[in-house]
C-alpha positions as CSV (number, residue, x, y, z in Angstrom):
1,X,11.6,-2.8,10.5
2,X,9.6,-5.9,8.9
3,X,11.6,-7.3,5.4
4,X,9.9,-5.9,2.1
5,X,7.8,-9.1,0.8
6,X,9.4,-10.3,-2.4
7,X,6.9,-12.3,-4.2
8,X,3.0,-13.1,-3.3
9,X,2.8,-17.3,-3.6
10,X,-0.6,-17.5,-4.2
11,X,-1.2,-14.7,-6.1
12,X,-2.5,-16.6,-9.5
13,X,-5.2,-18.0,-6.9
14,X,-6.0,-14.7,-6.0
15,X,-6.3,-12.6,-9.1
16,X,-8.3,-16.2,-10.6
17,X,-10.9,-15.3,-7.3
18,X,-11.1,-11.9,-8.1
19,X,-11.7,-11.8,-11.6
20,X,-14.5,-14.2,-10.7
21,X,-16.4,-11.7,-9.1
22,X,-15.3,-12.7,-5.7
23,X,-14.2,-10.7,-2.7
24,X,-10.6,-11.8,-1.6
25,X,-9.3,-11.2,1.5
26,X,-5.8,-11.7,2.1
27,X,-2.3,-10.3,3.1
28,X,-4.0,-9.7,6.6
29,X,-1.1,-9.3,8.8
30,X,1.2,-9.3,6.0
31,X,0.8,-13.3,5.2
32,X,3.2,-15.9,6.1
33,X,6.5,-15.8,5.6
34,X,8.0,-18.8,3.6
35,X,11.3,-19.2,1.7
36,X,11.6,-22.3,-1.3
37,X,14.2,-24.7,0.2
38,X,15.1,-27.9,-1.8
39,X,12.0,-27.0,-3.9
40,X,9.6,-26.7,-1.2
41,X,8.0,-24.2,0.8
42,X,9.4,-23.6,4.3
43,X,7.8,-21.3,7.0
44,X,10.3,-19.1,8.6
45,X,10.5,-16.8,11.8
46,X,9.8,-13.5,10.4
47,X,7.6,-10.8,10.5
48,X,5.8,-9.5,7.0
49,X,4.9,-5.8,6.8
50,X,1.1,-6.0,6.1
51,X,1.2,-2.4,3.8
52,X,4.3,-3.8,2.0
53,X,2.5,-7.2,1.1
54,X,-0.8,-5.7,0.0
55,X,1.2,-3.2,-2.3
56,X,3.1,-6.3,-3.9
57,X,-0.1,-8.1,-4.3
58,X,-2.1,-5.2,-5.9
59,X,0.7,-4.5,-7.9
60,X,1.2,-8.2,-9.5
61,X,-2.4,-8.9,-9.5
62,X,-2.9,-5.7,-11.6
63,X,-5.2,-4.2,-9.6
64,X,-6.0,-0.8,-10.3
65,X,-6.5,0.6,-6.9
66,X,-5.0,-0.2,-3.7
67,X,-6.6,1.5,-0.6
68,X,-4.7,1.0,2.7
69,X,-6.7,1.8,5.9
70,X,-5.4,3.4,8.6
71,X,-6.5,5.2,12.3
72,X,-6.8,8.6,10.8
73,X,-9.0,10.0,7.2
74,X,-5.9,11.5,5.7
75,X,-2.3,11.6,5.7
76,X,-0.8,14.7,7.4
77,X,2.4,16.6,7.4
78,X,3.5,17.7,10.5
79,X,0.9,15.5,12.0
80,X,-0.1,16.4,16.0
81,X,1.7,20.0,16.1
82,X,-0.4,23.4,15.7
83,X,0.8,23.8,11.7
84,X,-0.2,20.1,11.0
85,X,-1.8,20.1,7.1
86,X,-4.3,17.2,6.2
87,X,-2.8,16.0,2.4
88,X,-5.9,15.4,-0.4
89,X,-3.6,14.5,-2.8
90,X,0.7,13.3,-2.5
91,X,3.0,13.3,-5.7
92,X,5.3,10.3,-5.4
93,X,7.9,13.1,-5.4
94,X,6.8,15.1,-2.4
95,X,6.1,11.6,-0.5
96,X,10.0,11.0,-1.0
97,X,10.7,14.4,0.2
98,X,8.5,14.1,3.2
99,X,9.5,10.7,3.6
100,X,13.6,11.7,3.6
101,X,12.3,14.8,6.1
102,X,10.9,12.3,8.3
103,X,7.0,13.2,8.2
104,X,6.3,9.9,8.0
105,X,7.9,7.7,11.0
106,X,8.4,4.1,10.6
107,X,6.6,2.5,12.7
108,X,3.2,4.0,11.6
109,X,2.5,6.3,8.6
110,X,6.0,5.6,6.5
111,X,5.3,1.8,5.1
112,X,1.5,3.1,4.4
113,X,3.0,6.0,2.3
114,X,6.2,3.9,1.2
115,X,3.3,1.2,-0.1
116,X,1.0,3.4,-2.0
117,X,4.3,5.0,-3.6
118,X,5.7,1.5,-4.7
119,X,2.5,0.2,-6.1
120,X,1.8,3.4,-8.3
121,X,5.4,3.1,-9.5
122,X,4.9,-0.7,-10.4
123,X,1.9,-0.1,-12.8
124,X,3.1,0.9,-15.4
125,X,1.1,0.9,-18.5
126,X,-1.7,1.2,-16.3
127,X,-3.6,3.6,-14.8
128,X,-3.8,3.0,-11.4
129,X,-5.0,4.4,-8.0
130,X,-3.8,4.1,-4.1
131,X,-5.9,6.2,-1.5
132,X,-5.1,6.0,2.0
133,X,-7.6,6.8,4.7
134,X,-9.5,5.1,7.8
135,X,-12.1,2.1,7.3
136,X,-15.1,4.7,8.4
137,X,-14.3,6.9,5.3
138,X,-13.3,4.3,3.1
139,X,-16.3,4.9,0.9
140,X,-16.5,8.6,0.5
141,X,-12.8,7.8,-0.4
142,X,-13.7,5.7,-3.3
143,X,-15.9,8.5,-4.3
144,X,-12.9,10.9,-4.2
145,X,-14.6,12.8,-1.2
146,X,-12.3,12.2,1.4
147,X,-8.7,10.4,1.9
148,X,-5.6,10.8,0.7
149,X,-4.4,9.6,-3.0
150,X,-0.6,8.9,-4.2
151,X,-0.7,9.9,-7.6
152,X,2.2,9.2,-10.4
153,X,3.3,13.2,-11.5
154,X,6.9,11.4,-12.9
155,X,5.8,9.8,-15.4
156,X,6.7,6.1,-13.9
157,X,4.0,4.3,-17.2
């Protein structure tokens, strides 16, 4: 698995942009990874988790939603068998549950979930939102029509 993003660099730049009005696009690929050596920046050999970096971002730019696109509408439980269930809505506690069951492998659905889970939890104070679906639905989902959301039943604010 890819190391969990510690910091955003540019993230002031960012949040500046998009208070502006502009559209920012960034964390594609999960960004480059860097470490501060002697003061500086230095590029390293790893591999960023693109979910994981756009949570981290949303959460320390304050953003109030977070909307990670994926190959499917909605987030399923026993996704593929007969008894599969497509998920409207996912408490942070029943992610973790479904997580620790293994509904969610690793290499596809878990870092989405894992994501929209760690940026709810981070806004506290704030009302905040993180929907998961695919690009084709990702406007009904803004409307609340389709997609999944992560929503914050433990009191985490």
């Amino acid at each position: 698995p890819s190391p969990k993003p510690l910091e955003i660099v540019e993230k002031d730049v960012i949040k500046t942009l998009s208070d502006a009005g502009y559209i920012v696009i960034c964390a594609g690929g999960g960004g480059i990874p860097v470490i501060y050596e002697n003061g500086r920046l230095k590029g390293i050999e790893a591999v960023v988790d693109k979910d994981r970096a756009s949570s981290l971002l949303a959460e320390r730019i304050g953003a109030d939603y977070l909307m990670i696109l994926t190959g499917v509408e909605k987030v399923a439980i026993n996704y593929g068998r007969p008894d599969m269930v497509e998920l409207d809505e996912l408490t942070i506690a029943d992610a973790e549950k479904y997580m620790a069951e293994g509904q969610f492998p690793a290499g596809s659905m878990g870092p989405k979930v894992e994501s929209a889970c760690d940026f709810i939890k981070g806004s506290k104070g704030r009302e905040a939102c993180a929907i998961i679906t695919s690009l084709d639905k990702m406007e009904e989902a803004m409307e609340g029509k389709t997609g999944t959301r992560i929503v914050n039943m433990n009191n985490y604010t």
